[in-house]
C-alpha positions as CSV (number, residue, x, y, z in Angstrom):
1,X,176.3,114.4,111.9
2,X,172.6,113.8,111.3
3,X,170.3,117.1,110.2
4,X,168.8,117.5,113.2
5,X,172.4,117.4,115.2
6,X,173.4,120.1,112.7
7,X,170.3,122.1,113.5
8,X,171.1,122.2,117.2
9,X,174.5,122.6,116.9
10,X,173.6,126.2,114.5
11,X,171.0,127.2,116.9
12,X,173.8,127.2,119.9
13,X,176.3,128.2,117.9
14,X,174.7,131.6,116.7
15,X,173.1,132.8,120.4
16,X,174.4,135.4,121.7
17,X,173.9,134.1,125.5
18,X,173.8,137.2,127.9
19,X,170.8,138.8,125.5
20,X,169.1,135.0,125.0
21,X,169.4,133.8,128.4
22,X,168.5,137.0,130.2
23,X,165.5,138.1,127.6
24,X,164.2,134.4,128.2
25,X,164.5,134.3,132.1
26,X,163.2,137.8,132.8
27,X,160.4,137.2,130.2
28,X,159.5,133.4,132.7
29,X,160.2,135.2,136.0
30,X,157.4,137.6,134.8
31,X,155.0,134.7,133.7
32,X,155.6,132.7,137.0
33,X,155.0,135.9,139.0
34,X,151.7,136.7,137.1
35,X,150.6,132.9,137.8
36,X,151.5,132.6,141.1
37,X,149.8,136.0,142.3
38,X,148.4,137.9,139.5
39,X,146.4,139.9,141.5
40,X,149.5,141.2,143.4
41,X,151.4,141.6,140.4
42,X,149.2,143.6,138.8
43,X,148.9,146.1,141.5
44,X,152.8,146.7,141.4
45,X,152.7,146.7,137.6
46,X,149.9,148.8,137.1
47,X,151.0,150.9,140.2
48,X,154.3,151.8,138.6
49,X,151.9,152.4,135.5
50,X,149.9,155.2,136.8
51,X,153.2,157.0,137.9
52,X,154.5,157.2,134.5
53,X,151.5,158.5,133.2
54,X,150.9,160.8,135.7
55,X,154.5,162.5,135.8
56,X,155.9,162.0,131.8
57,X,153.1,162.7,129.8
58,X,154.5,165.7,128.6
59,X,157.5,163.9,127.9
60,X,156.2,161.2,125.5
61,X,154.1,163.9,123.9
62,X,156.9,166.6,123.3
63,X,159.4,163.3,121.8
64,X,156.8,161.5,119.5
65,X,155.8,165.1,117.9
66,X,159.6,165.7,117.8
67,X,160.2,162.9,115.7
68,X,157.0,163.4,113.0
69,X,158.6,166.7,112.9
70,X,162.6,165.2,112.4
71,X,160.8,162.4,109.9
72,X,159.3,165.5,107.7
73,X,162.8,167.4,107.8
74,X,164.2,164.1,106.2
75,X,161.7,163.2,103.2
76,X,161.4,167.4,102.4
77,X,165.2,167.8,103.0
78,X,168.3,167.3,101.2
79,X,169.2,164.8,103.8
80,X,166.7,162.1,102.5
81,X,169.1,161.6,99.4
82,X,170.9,159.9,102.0
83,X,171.0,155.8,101.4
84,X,170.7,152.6,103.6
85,X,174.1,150.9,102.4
86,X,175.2,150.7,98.6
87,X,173.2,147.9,97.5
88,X,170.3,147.5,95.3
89,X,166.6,147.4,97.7
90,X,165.6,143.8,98.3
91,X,161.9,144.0,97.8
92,X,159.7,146.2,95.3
93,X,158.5,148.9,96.8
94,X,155.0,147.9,96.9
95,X,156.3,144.5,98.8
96,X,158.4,147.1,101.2
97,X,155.0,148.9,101.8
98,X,152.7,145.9,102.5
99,X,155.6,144.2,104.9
100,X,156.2,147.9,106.8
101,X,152.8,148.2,107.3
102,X,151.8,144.3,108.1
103,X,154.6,144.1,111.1
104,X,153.5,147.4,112.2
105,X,150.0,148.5,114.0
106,X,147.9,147.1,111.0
107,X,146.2,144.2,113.4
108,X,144.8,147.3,115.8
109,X,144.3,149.5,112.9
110,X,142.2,146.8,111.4
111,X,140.6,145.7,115.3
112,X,139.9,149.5,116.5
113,X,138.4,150.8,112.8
114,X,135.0,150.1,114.1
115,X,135.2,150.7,117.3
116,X,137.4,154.2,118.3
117,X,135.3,156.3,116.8
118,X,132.4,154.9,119.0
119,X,133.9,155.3,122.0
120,X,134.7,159.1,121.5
121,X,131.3,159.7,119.8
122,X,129.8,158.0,123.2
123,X,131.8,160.2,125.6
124,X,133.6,162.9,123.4
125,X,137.1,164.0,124.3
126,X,137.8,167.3,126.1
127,X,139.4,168.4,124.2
128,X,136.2,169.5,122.7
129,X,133.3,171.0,123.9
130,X,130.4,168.9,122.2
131,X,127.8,167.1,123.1
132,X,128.0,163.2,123.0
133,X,126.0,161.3,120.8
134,X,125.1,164.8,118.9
135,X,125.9,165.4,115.0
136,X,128.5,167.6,116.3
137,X,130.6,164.7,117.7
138,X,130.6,162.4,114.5
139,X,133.1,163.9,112.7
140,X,135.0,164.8,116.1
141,X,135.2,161.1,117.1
142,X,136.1,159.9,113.6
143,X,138.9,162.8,113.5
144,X,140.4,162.2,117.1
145,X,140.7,158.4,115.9
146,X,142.7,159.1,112.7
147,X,144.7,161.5,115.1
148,X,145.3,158.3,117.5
149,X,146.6,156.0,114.3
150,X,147.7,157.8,111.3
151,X,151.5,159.5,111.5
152,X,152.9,159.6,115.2
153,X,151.6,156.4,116.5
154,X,154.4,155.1,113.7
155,X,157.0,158.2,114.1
156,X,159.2,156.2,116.2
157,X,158.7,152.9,114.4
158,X,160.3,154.6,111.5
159,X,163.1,156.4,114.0
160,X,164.5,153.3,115.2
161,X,164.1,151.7,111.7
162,X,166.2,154.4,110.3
163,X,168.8,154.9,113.3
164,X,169.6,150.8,112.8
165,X,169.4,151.0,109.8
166,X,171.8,153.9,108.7
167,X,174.1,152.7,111.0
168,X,174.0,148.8,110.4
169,X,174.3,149.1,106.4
170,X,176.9,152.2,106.8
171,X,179.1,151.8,110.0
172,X,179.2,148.5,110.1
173,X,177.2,147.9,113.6
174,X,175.9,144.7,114.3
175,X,172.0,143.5,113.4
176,X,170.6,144.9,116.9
177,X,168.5,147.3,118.4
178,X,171.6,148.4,120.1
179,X,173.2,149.4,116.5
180,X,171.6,152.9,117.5
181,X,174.1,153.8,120.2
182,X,176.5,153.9,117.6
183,X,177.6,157.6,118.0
184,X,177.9,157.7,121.3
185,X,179.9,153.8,121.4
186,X,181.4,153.7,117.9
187,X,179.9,150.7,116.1
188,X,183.0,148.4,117.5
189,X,181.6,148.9,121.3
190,X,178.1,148.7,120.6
191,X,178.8,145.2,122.1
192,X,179.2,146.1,125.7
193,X,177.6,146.3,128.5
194,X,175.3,149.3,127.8
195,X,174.0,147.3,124.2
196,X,173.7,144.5,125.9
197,X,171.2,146.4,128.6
198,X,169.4,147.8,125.4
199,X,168.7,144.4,124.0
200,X,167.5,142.8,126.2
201,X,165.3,145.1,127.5
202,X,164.5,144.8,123.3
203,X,163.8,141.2,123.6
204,X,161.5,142.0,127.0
205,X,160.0,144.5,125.0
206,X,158.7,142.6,122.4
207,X,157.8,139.6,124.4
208,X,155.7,141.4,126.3
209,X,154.3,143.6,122.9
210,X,153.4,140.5,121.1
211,X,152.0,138.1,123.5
212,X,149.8,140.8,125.0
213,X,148.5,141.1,121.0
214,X,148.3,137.1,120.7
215,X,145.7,137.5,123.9
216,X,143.9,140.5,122.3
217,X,143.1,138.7,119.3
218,X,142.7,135.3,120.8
219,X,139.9,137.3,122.5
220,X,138.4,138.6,120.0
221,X,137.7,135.0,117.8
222,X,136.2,134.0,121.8
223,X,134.2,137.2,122.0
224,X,133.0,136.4,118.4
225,X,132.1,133.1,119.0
226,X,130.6,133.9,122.2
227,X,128.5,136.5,120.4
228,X,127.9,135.2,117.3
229,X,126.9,131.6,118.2
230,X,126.7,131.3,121.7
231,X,130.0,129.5,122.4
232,X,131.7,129.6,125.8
233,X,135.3,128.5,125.3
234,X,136.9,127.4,128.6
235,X,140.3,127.6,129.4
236,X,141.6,124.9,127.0
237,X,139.7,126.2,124.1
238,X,141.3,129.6,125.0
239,X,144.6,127.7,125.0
240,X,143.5,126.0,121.8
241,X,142.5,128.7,119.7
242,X,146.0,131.0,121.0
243,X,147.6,127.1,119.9
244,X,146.5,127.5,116.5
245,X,147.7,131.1,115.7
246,X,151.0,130.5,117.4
247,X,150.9,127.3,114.5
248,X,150.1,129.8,112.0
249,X,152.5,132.4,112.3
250,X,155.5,129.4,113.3
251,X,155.0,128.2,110.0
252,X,154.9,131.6,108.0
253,X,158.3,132.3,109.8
254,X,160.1,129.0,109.1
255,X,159.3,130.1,105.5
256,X,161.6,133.3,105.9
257,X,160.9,136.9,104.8
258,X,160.5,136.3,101.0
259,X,158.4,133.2,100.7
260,X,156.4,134.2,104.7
261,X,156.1,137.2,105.2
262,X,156.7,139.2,101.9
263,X,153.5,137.3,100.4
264,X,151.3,137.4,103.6
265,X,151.8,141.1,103.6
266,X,151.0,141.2,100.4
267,X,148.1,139.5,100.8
268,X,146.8,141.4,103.9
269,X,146.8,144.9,101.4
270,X,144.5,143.2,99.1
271,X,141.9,141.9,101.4
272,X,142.5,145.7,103.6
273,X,141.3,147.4,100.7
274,X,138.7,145.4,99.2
275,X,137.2,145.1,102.6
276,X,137.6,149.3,102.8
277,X,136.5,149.6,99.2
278,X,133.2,147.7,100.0
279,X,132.4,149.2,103.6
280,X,132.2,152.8,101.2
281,X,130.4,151.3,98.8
282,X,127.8,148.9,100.6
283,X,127.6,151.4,103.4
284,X,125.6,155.2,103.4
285,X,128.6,156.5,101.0
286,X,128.2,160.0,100.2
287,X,128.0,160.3,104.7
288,X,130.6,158.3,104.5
289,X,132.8,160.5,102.8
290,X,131.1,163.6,103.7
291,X,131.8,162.8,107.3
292,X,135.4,161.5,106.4
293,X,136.2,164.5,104.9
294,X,135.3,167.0,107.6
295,X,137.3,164.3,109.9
296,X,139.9,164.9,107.9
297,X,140.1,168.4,107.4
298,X,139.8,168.7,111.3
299,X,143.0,166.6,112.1
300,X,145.1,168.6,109.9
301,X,143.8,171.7,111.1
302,X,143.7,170.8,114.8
303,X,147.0,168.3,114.8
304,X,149.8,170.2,117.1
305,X,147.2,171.3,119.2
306,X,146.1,167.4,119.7
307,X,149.9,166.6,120.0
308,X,150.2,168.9,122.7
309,X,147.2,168.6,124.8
310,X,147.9,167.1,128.3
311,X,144.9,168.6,130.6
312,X,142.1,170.1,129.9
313,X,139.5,172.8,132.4
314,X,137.9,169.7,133.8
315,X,139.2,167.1,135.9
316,X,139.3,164.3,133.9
317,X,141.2,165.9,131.4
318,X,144.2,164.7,132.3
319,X,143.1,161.2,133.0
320,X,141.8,161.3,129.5
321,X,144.5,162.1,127.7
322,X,146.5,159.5,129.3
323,X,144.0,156.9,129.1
324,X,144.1,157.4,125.1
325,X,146.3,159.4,123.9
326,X,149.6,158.3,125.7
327,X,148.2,155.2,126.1
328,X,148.6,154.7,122.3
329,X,152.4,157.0,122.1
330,X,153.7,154.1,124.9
331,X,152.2,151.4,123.1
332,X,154.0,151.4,120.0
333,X,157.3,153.1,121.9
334,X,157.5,149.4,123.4
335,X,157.3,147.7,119.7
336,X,159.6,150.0,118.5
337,X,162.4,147.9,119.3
338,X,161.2,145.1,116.9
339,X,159.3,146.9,114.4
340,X,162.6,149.1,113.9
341,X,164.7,146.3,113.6
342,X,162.6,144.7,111.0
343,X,162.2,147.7,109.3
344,X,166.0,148.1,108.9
345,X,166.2,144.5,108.0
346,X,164.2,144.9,104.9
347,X,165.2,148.7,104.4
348,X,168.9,148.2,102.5
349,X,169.6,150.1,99.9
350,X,166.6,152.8,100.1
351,X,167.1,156.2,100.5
352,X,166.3,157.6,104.0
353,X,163.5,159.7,102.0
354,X,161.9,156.1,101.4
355,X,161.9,154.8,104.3
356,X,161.1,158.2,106.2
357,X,157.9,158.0,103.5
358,X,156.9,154.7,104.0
359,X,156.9,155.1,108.0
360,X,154.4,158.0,108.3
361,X,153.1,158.8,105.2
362,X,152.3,156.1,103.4
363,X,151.4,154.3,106.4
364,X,149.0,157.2,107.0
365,X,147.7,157.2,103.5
366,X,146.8,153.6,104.4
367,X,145.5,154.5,107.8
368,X,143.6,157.5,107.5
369,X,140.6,156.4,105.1
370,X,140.4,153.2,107.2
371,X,139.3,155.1,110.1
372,X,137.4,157.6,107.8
373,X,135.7,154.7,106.0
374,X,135.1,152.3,108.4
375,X,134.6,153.9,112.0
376,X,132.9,156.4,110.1
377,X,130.4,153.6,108.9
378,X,130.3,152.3,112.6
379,X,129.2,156.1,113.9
380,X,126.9,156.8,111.3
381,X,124.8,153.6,111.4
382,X,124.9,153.7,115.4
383,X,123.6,157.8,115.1
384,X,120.9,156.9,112.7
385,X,119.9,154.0,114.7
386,X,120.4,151.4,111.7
387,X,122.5,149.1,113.9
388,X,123.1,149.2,118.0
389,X,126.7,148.5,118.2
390,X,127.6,150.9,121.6
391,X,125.0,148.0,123.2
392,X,126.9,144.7,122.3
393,X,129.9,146.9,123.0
394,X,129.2,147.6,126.7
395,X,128.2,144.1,127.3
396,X,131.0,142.2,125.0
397,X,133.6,145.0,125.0
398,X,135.2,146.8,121.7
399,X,136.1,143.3,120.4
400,X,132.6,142.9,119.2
401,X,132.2,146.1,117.3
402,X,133.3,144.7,114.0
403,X,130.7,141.6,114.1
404,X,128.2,144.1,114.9
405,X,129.3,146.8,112.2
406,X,130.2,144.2,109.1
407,X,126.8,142.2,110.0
408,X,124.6,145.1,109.3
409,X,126.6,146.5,106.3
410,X,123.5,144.9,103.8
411,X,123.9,142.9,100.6
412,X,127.5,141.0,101.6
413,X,127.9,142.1,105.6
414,X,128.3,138.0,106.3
415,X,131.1,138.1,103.5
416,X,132.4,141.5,104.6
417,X,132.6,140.4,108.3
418,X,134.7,137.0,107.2
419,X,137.2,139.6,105.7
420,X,137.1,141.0,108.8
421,X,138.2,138.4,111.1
422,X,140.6,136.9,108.2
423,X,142.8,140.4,107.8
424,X,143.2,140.6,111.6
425,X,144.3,137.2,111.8
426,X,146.6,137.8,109.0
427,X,148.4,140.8,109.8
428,X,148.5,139.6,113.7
429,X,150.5,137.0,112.0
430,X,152.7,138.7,110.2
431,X,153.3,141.4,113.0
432,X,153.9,137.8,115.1
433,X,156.3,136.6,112.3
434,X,158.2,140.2,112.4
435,X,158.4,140.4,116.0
436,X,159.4,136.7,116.3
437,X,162.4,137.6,113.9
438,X,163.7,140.4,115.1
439,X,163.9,138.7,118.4
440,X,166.0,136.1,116.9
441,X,168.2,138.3,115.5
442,X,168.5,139.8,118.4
443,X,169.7,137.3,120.3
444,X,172.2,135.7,118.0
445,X,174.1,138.9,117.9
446,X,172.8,140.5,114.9
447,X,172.4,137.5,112.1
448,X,170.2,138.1,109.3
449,X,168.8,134.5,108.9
450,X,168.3,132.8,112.4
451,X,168.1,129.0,112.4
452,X,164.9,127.7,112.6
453,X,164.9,126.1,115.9
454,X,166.0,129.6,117.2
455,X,162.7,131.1,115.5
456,X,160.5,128.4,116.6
457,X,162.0,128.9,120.4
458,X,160.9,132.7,120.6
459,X,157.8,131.7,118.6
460,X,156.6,128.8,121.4
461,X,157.4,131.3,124.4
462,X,155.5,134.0,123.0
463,X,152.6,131.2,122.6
464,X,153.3,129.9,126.3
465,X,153.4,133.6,127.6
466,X,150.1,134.5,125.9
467,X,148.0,131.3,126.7
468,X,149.0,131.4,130.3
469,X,148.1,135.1,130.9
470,X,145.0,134.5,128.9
471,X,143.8,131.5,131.2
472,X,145.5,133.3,134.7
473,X,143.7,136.8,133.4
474,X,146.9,138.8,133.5
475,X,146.7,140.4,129.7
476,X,145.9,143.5,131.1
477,X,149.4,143.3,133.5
478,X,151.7,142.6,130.5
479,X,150.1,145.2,129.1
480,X,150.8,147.9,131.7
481,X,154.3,145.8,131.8
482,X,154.8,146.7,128.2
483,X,153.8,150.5,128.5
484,X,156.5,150.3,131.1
485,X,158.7,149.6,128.9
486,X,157.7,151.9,126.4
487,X,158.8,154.2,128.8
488,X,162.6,154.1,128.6
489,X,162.7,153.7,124.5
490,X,161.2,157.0,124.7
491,X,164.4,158.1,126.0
492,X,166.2,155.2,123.6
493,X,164.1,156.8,120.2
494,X,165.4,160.8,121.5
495,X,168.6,159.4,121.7
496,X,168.3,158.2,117.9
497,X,167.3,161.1,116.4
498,X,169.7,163.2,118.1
499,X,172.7,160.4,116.5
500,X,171.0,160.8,113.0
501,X,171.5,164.3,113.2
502,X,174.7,164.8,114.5
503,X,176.0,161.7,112.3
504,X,174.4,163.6,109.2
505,X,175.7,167.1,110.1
506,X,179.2,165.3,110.9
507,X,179.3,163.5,107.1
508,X,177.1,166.3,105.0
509,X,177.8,169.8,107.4
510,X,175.0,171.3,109.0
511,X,171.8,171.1,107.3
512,X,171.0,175.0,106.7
513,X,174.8,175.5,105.8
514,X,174.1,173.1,102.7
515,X,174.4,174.3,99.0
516,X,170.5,172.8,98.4
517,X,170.3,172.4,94.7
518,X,174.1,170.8,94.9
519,X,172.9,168.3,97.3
520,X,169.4,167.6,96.1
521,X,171.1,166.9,92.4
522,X,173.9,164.3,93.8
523,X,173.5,160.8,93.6
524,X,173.7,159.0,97.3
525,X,176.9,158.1,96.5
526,X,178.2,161.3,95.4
527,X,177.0,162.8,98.8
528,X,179.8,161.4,100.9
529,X,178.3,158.4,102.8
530,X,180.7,158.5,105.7
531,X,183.8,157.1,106.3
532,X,182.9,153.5,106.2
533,X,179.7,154.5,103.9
534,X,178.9,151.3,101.4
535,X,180.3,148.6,104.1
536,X,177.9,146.3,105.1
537,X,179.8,144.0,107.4
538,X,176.3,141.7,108.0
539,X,175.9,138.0,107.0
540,X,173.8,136.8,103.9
541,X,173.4,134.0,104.4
């Protein structure tokens, strides 16, 4: 048999064929209907859109501020002693970091830095009473942005990373998404009909997630050159440039997690701080962090308030708050399902403190003096009437905002706004090369290490789905698609918290029942890891 007969023969020998063939046909019916009438498609879409908003918002509130809440009980608790399996961690924790944060919201983090804050400085949120374009709203803009990015937009990231992961490395449940029904199935049933409806709505999901990203930056590199230079791409040069990055990211994911991803991430720290570093010190600094500071100091102060604000005493309260706020709790409720199961992939043998840790607060470590920094930068030279960015933005939209912001940074803002483009690039690609991963495992029933003509398959209809949309104009329909979807793994992530604590109470007792200084002093292992704690059941190949 030649290598490329082997190759096929491992890619249809792994797929599991109800998740593949189902996530793959749903994800083309959508496409076709998009191209055939987009216009009609979106109204449906966008129609069933509106409803969620306008009936759950409370909902998706009230679940992601439950699970920053269950995600502090774990890394201050004595169940965070807890361990993912009984191996030794994979990665350095640095390495674990960098890949957490690169396949999570790093791309918008690094996209919306310069522009968030402009948006609320231009029409301030009401959830406050200021003036727009006033002194009073800088710091509120800059504050409501780290709200929008720092620890809840990641809160269920981490909840699903943890619920597959706990119950993957210590129950034995298969490599899914669907691993986090175990205490409801038992990890032996996890296989039927109900995981089955979970995955694939997983591999939908993240179809959906991803592609809609792949357009959003593809935009931005045609906004850019648009801007910067004058150049109108037309459809093929859309399709070219969405080409290339779907090249990019095929390649970094043939590579695998150690030799692709691990030193992309890696990578994409570096250049996301120097390019913070210098915005501080090439911009007005002591604003800077003058501003940054008072941001700061008003998220903490003001954050359950925030959390819990659904309408204010005007009108468009409401619509605000849903436009924004859980706008950006859907979002990532529809990555979840990939960003958890990469999460878990690279999470065994840490300590549920760890990885509780690395989801919201280091990740907010990260985040929060990014949006200080930077959109503080982009408020402050837009107030002082150094730069015009709100102009370009209205005409260009909030793609522009970082060509605008870097280019006027003096001394290196040419070199600054290179770094720019190259670190969303980057950690679109590794959020791309996650995604695409998770999707594979997915769909081939849990394996660790897909074949690479599996990879490549999910990587090229990702590609197909984004270029098309791109060229038809449908990004903004996948996207109300994919907040759709969000939607139900709201439900999916409540569901996974409630089986982490009643799988912990049922191995450890309840929480408040616990002899604290016993249980903080035991090793993992002396904590009784369950019944089938240490058995990892998953292929390593």
């Amino acid at each position: 048999m030649s290598t490329s007969d082997g190759a096929v023969a491992e890619f249809l020998d792994e797929i599991e064929p109800v998740i593949f063939a189902f996530g793959a046909i749903i994800t083309l019916l959508f496409v076709v209907a998009f191209s055939l009438s987009p216009d009609a498609a979106y109204e449906a879409v966008d129609g069933v859109r509106v409803w969620i908003l306008a009936q759950f918002n409370w909902f998706f509130l009230l679940a992601m501020l439950g699970f920053v809440l269950f995600l502090g009980l774990v890394i201050f608790g004595p169940w965070g002693n807890l361990r993912l399996g009984d191996k030794e961690p994979e990665y350095s924790y640095l390495s674990y970091f960098a890949m957490m944060y690169s396949a999570g919201l790093a791309a918008g983090i690094v996209f919306w830095g310069p522009a968030e804050a402009l948006f609320h400085y231009s029409t301030v949120p009401p959830f406050f009473g200021a003036e727009a374009q006033s002194a009073a709203a800088m710091p509120l803009a800059v504050q409501y942005s780290i709200f929008h990015w720092s620890l809840t937009q990641w809160s269920c990231f981490t909840v699903m990373g943890l619920g597959i992961g706990y119950f993957v490395y210590n129950y034995d449940a298969p490599l899914r998404v669907s691993a986090v029904l175990t205490p409801i199935l038992g990890a032996d049933n996890v296989d039927g009909t109900l995981g089955k409806i979970v995955d694939i709505l997983a591999v939908f999901a993240t179809l959906g997630g991803v592609a809609t990203s792949l357009g959003f930056i593809g935009s931005q590199f045609i906004t850019g050159l648009n801007f910067q230079w004058g150049i109108q791409l037309g459809d093929i040069g859309t399709i070219l440039v969405i080409t290339g990055m779907v090249v990019i990211f095929t390649v970094s994911l043939v590579l695998g997690v150690d030799r692709g991803i691990r030193r992309l991430s890696n990578f994409n720290m570096v250049v996301f701080l120097l390019l913070m570093a210098a915005t501080l010190i090439f911009g007005p600094t002591i604003r800077i962090l003058e501003l940054g500071t008072q941001a700061i100091g008003g998220f903490v102060g003001d954050f359950f308030q925030m959390s819990l604000f659904t309408q204010a005493t005007v009108d468009s309260g409401n619509k605000w708050v849903n436009a924004w706020t859980v706008f950006y709790w859907l979002w990532p409720l529809a990555w979840s399902p990939f960003a958890g199961l990469f999460i878990a992939r690279i999470s065994r043998g840490r300590s549920v403190r760890e990885v509780a840790f690395a989801g919201i607060g280091a990740t907010s470590l990260a985040t929060i003096p990014w949006f200080a920094i930077v959109g503080g930068s982009g408020v402050l030279l837009q107030h002082n009437g150094t730069a015009n960015i709100l102009g370009p933005v209205s005409e260009y939209g909030e793609a522009v905002s970082g060509y605008v912001l870097f280019g006027n940074l003096p001394i290196l803002g040419p070199v600054l706004l290179f770094a720019f483009l190259v670190l969303v690039t980057t950690f679109f690609v590794t959020s791309a090369d996650s995604s695409t991963l998770a999707v594979s495992m997915m769909t081939t029933g849990g394996k660790k290490h897909p074949s690479s003509i599996n990879r490549i398959f999910w990587a090229v209809l990702q590609g197909a789905v984004a270029s098309i949309l791109m060229v038809v104009g449908g990004v903004r329909a996948l996207q109300s698609a994919a907040i759709i979807t969000g939607a139900p793994f709201a439900i999916i992530c409540v569901i996974t918290t409630l089986g982490l604590i009643r799988t912990f109470q049922d191995d450890y007792g309840p929480l408040l029942l616990q002899d604290r200084t016993t249980l903080w002093g035991r090793s993992s292992s002396e904590s009784g890891q369950g019944a089938t704690a240490g058995v990892s059941g998953q292929d390593d190949d």
